[in-house]
Each structure stands twice: as structure tokens, then as C-alpha cells.
C-alpha positions as CSV (number, residue, x, y, z in Angstrom):
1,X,0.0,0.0,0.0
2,X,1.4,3.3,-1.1
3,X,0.3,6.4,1.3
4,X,0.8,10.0,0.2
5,X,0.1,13.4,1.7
6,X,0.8,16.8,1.5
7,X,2.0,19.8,2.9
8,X,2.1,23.4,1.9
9,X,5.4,24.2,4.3
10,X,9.0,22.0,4.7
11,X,9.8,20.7,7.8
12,X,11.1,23.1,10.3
13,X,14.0,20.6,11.7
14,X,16.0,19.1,8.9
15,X,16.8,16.2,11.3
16,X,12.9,15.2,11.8
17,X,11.9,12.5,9.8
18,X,8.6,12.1,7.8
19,X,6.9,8.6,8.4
20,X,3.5,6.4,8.4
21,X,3.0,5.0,12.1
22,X,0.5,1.8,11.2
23,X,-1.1,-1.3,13.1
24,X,-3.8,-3.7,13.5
25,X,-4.8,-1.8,16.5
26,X,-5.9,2.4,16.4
27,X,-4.7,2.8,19.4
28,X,-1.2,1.3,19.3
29,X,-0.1,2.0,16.4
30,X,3.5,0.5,16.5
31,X,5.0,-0.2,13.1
32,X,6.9,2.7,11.2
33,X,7.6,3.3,8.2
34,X,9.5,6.1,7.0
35,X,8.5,8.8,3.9
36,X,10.2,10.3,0.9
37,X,9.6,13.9,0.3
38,X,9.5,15.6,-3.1
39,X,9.4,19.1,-3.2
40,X,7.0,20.6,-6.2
41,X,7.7,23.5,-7.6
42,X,5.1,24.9,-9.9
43,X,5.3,28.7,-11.0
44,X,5.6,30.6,-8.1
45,X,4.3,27.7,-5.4
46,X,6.3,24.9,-3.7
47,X,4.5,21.7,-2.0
48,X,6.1,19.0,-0.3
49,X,4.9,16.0,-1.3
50,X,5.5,12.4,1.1
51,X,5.3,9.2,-0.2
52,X,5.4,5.9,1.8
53,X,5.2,2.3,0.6
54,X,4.1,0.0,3.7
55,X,5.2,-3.8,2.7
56,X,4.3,-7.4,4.1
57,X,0.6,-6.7,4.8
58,X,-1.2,-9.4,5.8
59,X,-4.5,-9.9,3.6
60,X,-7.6,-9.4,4.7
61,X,-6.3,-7.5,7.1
62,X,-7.9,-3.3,8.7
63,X,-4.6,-1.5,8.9
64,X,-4.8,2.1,11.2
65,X,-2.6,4.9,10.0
66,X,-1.6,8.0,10.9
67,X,0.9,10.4,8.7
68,X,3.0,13.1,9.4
69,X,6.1,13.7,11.8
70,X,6.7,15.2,15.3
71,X,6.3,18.4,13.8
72,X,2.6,17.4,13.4
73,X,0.4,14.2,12.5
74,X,-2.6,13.4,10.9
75,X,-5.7,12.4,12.2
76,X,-6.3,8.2,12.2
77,X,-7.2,6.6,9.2
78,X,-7.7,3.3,8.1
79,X,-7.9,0.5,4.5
80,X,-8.4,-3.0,4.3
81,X,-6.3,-5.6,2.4
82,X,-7.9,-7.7,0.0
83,X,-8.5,-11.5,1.1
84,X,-6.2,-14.2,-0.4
85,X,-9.0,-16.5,-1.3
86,X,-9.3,-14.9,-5.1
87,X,-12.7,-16.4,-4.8
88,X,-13.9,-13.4,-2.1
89,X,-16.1,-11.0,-3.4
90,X,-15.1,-7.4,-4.0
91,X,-16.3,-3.9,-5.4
92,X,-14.6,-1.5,-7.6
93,X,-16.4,1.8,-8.2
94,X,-14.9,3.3,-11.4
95,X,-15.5,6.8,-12.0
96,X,-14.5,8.7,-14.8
97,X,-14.1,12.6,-15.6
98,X,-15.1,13.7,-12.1
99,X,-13.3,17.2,-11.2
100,X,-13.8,19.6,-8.3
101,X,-16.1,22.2,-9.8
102,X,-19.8,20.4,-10.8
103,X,-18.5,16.9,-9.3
104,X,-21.8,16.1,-8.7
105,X,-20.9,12.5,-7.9
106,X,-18.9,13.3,-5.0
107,X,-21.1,13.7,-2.3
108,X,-22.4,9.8,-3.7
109,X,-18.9,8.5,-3.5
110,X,-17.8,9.8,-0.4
111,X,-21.4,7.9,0.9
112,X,-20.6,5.1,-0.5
113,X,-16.8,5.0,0.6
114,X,-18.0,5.5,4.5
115,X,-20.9,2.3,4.1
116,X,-18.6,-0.1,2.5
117,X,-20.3,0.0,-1.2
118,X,-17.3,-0.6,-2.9
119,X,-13.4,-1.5,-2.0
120,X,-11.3,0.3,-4.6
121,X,-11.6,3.1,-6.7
122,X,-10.6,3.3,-10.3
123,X,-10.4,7.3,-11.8
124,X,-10.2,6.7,-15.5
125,X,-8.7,10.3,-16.3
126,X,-9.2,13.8,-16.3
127,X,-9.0,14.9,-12.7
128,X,-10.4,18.0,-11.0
129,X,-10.3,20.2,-13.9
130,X,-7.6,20.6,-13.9
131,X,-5.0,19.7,-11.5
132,X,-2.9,23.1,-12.7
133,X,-5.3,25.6,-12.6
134,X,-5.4,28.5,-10.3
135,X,-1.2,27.3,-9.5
136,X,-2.3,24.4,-8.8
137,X,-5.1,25.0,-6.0
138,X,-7.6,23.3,-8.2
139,X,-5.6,20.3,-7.3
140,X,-5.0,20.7,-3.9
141,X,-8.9,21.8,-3.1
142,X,-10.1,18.5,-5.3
143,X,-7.8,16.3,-3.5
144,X,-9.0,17.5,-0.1
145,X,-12.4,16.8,-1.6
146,X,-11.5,13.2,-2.4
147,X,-9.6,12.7,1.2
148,X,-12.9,10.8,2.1
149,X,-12.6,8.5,-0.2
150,X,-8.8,8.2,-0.6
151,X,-7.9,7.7,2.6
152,X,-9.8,4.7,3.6
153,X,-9.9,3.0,-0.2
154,X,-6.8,2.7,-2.5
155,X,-7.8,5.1,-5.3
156,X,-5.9,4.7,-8.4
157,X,-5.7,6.9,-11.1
158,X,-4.4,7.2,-14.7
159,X,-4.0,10.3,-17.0
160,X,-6.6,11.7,-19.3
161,X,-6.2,15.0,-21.5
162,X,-6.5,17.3,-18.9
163,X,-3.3,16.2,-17.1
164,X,-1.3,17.0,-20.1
165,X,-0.4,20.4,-18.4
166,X,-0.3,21.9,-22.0
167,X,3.4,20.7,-23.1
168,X,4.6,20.2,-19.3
169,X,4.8,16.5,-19.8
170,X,2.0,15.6,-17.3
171,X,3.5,17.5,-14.4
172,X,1.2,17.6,-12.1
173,X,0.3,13.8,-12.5
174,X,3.3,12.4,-12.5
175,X,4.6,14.1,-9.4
176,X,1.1,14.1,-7.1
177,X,0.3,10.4,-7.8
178,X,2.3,7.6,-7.5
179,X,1.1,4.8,-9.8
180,X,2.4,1.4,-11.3
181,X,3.7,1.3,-14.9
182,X,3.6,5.2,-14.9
183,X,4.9,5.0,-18.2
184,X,3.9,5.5,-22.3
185,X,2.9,2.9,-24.0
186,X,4.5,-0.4,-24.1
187,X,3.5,-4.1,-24.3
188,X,4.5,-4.5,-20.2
189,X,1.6,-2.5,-19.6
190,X,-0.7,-6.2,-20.1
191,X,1.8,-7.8,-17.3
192,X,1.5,-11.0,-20.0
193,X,3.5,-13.4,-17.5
194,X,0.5,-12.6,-14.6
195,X,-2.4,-12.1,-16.5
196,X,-2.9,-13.6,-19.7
197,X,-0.2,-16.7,-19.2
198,X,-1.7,-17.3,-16.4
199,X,-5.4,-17.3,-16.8
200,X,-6.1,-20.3,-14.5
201,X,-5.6,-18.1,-11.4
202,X,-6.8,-14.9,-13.4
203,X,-10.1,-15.5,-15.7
204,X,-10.6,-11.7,-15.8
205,X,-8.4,-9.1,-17.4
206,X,-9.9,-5.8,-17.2
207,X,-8.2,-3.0,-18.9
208,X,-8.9,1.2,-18.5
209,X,-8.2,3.5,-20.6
210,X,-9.3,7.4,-20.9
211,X,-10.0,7.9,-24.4
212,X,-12.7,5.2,-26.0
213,X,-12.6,4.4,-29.8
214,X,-15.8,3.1,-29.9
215,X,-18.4,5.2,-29.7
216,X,-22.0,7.4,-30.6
217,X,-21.4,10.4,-29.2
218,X,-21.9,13.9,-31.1
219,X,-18.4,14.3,-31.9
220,X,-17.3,14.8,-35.3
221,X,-13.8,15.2,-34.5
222,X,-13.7,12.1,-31.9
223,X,-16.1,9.9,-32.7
224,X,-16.7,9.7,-36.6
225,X,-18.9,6.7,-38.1
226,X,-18.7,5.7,-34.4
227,X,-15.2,5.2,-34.3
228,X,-11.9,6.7,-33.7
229,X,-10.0,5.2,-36.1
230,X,-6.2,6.6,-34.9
231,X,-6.6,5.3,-31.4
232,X,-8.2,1.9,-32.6
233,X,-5.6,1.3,-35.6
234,X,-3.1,3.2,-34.6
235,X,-1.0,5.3,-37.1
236,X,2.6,5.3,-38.3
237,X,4.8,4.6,-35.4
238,X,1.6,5.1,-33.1
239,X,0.4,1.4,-32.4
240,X,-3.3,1.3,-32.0
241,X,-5.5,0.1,-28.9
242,X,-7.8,-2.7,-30.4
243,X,-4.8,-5.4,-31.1
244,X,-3.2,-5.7,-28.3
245,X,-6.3,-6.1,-25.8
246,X,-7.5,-8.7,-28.7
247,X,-4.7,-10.6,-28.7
248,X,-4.4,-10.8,-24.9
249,X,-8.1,-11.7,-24.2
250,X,-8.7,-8.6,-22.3
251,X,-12.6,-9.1,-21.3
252,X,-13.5,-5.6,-20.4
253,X,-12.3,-2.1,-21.1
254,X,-14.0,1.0,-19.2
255,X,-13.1,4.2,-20.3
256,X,-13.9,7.7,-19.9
257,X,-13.3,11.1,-21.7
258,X,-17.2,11.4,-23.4
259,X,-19.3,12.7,-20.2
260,X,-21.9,9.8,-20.5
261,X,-22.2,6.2,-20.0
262,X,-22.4,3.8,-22.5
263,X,-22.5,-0.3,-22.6
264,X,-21.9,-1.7,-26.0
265,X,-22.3,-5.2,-26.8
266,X,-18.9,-7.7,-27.5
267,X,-17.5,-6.3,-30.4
268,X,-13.7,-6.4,-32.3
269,X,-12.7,-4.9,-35.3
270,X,-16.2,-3.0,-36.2
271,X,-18.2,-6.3,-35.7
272,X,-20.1,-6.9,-32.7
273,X,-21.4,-10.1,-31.3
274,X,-24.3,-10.0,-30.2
275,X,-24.7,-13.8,-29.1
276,X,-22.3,-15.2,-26.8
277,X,-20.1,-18.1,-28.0
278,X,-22.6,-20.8,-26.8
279,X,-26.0,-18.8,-25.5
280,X,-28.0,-16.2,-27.1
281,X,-26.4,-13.8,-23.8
282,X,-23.7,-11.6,-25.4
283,X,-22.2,-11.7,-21.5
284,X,-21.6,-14.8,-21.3
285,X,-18.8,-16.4,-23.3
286,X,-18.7,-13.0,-24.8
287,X,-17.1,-13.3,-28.3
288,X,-14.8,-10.4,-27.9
289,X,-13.9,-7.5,-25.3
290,X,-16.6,-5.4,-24.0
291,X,-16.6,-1.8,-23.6
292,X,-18.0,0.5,-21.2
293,X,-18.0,4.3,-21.2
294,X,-18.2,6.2,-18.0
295,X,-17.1,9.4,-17.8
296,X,-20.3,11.0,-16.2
297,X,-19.0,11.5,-12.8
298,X,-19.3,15.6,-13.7
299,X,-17.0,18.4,-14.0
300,X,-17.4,21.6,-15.1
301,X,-18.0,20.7,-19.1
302,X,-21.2,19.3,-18.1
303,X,-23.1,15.9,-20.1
304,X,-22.3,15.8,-23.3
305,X,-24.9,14.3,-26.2
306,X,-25.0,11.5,-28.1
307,X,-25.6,11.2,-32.1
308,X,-29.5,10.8,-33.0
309,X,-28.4,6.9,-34.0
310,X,-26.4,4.6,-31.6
311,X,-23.5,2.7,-32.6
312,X,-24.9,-0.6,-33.7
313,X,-22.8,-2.3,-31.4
314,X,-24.3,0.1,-28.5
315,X,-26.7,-1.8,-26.0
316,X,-27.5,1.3,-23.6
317,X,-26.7,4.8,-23.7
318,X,-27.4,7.4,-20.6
319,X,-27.0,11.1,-20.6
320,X,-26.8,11.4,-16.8
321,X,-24.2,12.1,-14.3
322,X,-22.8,9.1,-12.3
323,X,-20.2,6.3,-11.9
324,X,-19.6,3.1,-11.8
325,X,-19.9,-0.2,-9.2
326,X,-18.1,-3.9,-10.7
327,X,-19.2,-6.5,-8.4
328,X,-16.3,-9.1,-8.8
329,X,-18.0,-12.2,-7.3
330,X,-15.6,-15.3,-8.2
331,X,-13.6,-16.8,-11.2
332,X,-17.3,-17.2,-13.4
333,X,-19.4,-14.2,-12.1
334,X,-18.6,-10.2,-12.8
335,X,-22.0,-7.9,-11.5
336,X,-22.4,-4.3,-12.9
337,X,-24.6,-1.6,-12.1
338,X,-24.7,2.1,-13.2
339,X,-25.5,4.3,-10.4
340,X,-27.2,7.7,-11.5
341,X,-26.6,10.3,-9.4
342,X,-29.3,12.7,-11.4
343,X,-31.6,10.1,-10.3
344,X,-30.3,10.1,-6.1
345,X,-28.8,6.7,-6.8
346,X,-30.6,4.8,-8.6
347,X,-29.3,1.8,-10.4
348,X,-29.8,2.6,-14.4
349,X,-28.2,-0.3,-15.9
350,X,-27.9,-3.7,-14.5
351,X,-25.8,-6.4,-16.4
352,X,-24.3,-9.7,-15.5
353,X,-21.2,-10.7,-17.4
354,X,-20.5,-14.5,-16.9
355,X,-18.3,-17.2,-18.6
356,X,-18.1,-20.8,-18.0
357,X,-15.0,-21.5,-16.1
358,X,-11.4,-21.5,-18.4
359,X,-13.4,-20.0,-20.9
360,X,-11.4,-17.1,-23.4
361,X,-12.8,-15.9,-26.6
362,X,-10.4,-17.1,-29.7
363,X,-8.9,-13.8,-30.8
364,X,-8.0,-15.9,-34.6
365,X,-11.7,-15.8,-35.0
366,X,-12.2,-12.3,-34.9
């Protein structure tokens, strides 16, 4: 478990060390582990920036934290390790596009966070709008605002457009989140020897991405003939999206970027399957990835519209604001429902995704 935090002045003693005080017990908190600090400079404003990697957790296991130094700590905090049986149930909430002004599925999160709805969160790009703006308080006020969340679930995060800090190289990003395989594009990023090598201990490979290439949204630029062409394909010395996840058997993909949600039937290569490989469900034994949209979360930019006629590969489509909950139950079972915050909560869309144990779909036929 990586911990980081935050603060707007450097420690007053260059002797005093930064650290993460941790236990099984809130009010003995007796293991220690120390911090790095990277100091931020952007324009005319410096943050110090700690970052802590606690190792050998047990599974299953409520861990109590507090940060900081003696100079100052934190209030208590506390996650939960996943359980080693990788039968156990667990949540993800995925949530895409959510930024500080307009988030209107904050206040729903942070609910959910505090009764246990879901376990991790996935952001799928563009975060706080923007993490530079105002100097960087943008940032710092949406990351307060996602304390709630952050510091009692792991929240991971990847980059969307907005973090590109207009030719900066991701600035922000890189240095306020610490992430695995933080890196452009390369095959590593599919962790082949875990993942697909090795499907008998994981079934399900489930990919995120921000920017979709499948799509219906009222976007000439983005989404022509229901397709981005240049991130599917690729171009030049670009490699494209659609290959690599085929020929790794990736399951699922949930991305973000449009500001809507949008389940779309198995489909590869501009064909969708509409009939799983041996039922008439296209969820179970589904014939080739399936892609889900959600970047409805809000932000300032609002909803944006879809095209009069779906994609033909598009099952549901909803212009509201809201994220989403993956119920992983075991190796054969995936649950998924689309909250809507527009709607106080309400579950919108409701699919099961199954496949009979062992089962991948046969990338040569697609």
C-alpha cells in the first residue's frame, strides 16, 4: 500500500523524519515506516509532497494509519487488504471525468466509501479540472475533496487530457500520484506473465483506458462513423488500442473522456457479437472485449450528447451524471450496475457478465 500526503510548508528541523505509524490496532499504532519527500515546484508555489510504501501486509487484514512527523500528524485513518481466497467478493467503483467544480458524484462516492459500497476506486482520467489551474489549487482543493474517499480505499488513477499540463509533460500527475507502470505505452503494460499466461488463477483481465474508440457520441472530431480510427488502428509509429487487448483476451475495457455512460455489446474490429459463444447472452462467453464508457462523474463541461443513431454495437446509452460499481464475485461471475446520481442513486443499468469456467474468446476468429 502506497500512502501520500501533503503539505504546503517544509519541515522546520532538517533532522525530523517524515513517516507512516501503522497497526492492526488504532490505538497502538506500532509499526513505522518512513517517507520520501519531493518538493513541487510549480510557477511561483512549492509543496512538499510524502510518499510511503508499507510492505508485508497481511491480507484481509484493517490497517490504522496515521501520517506526518513530530512536527505534526494526521488524524487516524484506516484500508483494508484484499483477502487471499481470489474467490472473495469485491467492489470496484470506477468513475471517470469527475473534477472539483460540478463533481456532482462526490457527495455519492464519499457515501458510498464510508458504508462499505465498494473497495477500490478506479479514476479513468481527467481529474479536478484541472489539477494546474489556479497554480495548482484546483488540485489541492479536489484532492482535499476526495480525502474521504482516498484515505480509507486505494484510489488509483491514470491520466486523461486534462493532465497533459499543455506541453509540461504531465507535471502535475506524474509528481502528485504515484502509480504502477507510470509510463507511455509499451507491451509491459498487459503484465502478459501474470495475466494472460496465467489465466487459471486470473479468468478476468480488465483493462482502463481514458480515451474510448468506440463510440456514438456527437463528436465529429472524436467519434466519426462511431469510431476513432487513430486510437483503434493506430498510425505510423503510433500502435493502435484494439490489437493488443485482442490478442491478450482482455474481457473488459472502461473508459472515460465522453461525459456519459455507455455499454456496447462484444464487439472487435467494427463487428459486434451480439450472441455469446454458446447462449444467445452476449455476456456470457462474450465473443470479444466489451466496452463500457463512464465518464459521467461531472465536471465543469457538463453531459455531453449523443448522435441521434447509436452505434450498432451500443446496447444502452445514458446522458446522466454518475459512476460506476463492478461487483467481482468469483472466477465465473462479474455484477455491474450504473448508479445515476441525477436520479439520487438509482441503479440505471444492470448487467451480469458470466463465462463458463477457463473459458477465453479465440482472438484468430475475430
Amino acid at each position: 500500500m502506497v500512502i501520500t500526503w501533503t503539505t504546503m510548508h517544509h519541515l522546520q528541523d532538517p533532522t525530523t523524519i517524515p513517516r507512516v505509524n501503522y497497526g492492526v490496532n488504532p490505538f497502538y499504532l506500532k509499526t513505522v515506516q518512513n517517507a520520501s519527500i519531493n518538493p513541487f515546484v510549480y510557477k511561483d508555489k512549492t509543496q512538499y509532497i510524502f510518499t510511503a510504501v508499507l510492505p508485508n501486509l497481511l491480507y484481509g487484514t484493517t490497517y490504522y494509519y496515521q501520517v506526518g512527523s513530530t512536527e505534526g500528524w494526521s488524524s487516524t485513518y484506516n484500508f483494508t487488504t484484499f483477502p487471499q481466497d481470489p474467490n472473495s467478493p469485491y467492489t470496484v467503483a470506477i468513475i471517470g471525468d469527475l473534477g472539483y467544480d460540478n463533481g456532482t458524484s462526490l457527495s455519492y462516492l464519499k457515501q458510498a466509501a464510508k458504508n462499505g459500497d465498494f473497495d477500490i476506486a478506479i479514476h479513468i482520467g481527467d481529474l479536478a479540472y484541472n489539477l494546474r489551474s489556479n497554480k495548482g489549487q484546483v488540485g489541492d482543493d479536489w484532492l482535499n475533496a476526495i480525502q474521504d474517499i482516498a484515505a480509507y480505499k486505494p484510489y488509483m488513477v491514470i491520466a486523461g487530457n486534462h493532465e497533459e499540463d499543455k506541453g509540461l509533460n504531465f507535471t502535475h500527475y506524474r509528481n502528485r500520484f504515484v502509480m504502477p507502470a507510470n509510463n507511455p505505452y509499451n507491451d509491459s503494460q498487459f503484465y502478459r506473465q501474470q495475466a494472460n499466461a496465467n489465466r487459471a488463477a486470473q479468468p478476468w483481465i480488465i483493462a482502463y483506458q481514458h480515451r474510448p474508440y468506440y463510440c456514438s457520441n456527437n463528436e465529429t472530431k472524436e467519434c466519426q462513423f462511431y469510431v476513432d480510427t487513430l486510437l483503434k488502428d493506430g498510425y505510423e509509429q503510433m500502435p493502435g488500442m484494439e490489437k493488443p487487448y485482442l490478442d491478450n483476451g482482455v474481457d473488459i475495457v472502461y473508459w472515460g473522456h465522453f461525459h456519459v455512460y455507455e455499454r456496447f455489446y462484444p464487439i472487435a474490429n467494427n463487428v459486434n457479437y451480439r450472441n455469446g459463444s454458446n447462449s444467445d447472452d452476449p455476456y456470457h462467453n462474450s465473443r470479444a472485449p466489451i466496452y463500457i464508457t463512464t465518464g459521467a462523474a461531472g465536471n465543469d463541461g457538463g453531459l455531453d450528447q449523443f448522435d441521434n443513431t447509436p452505434n450498432p454495437a451500443s446496447a444502452i446509452r445514458i446522458a446522466k451524471h454518475g459512476y460506476t460499481l463492478l461487483h467481482v464475485y468469483n472466477q465465473t461471475h462479474l455484477h455491474m450496475e450504473q448508479i445515476s446520481v441525477d436520479d439520487n442513486g438509482k441503479v440505471v443499468d444492470d448487467v451480469w457478465i458470466t463465462k463458463d469456467m477457463g473459458y477465453q474468446f479465440n482472438n484468430h476468429e475475430l
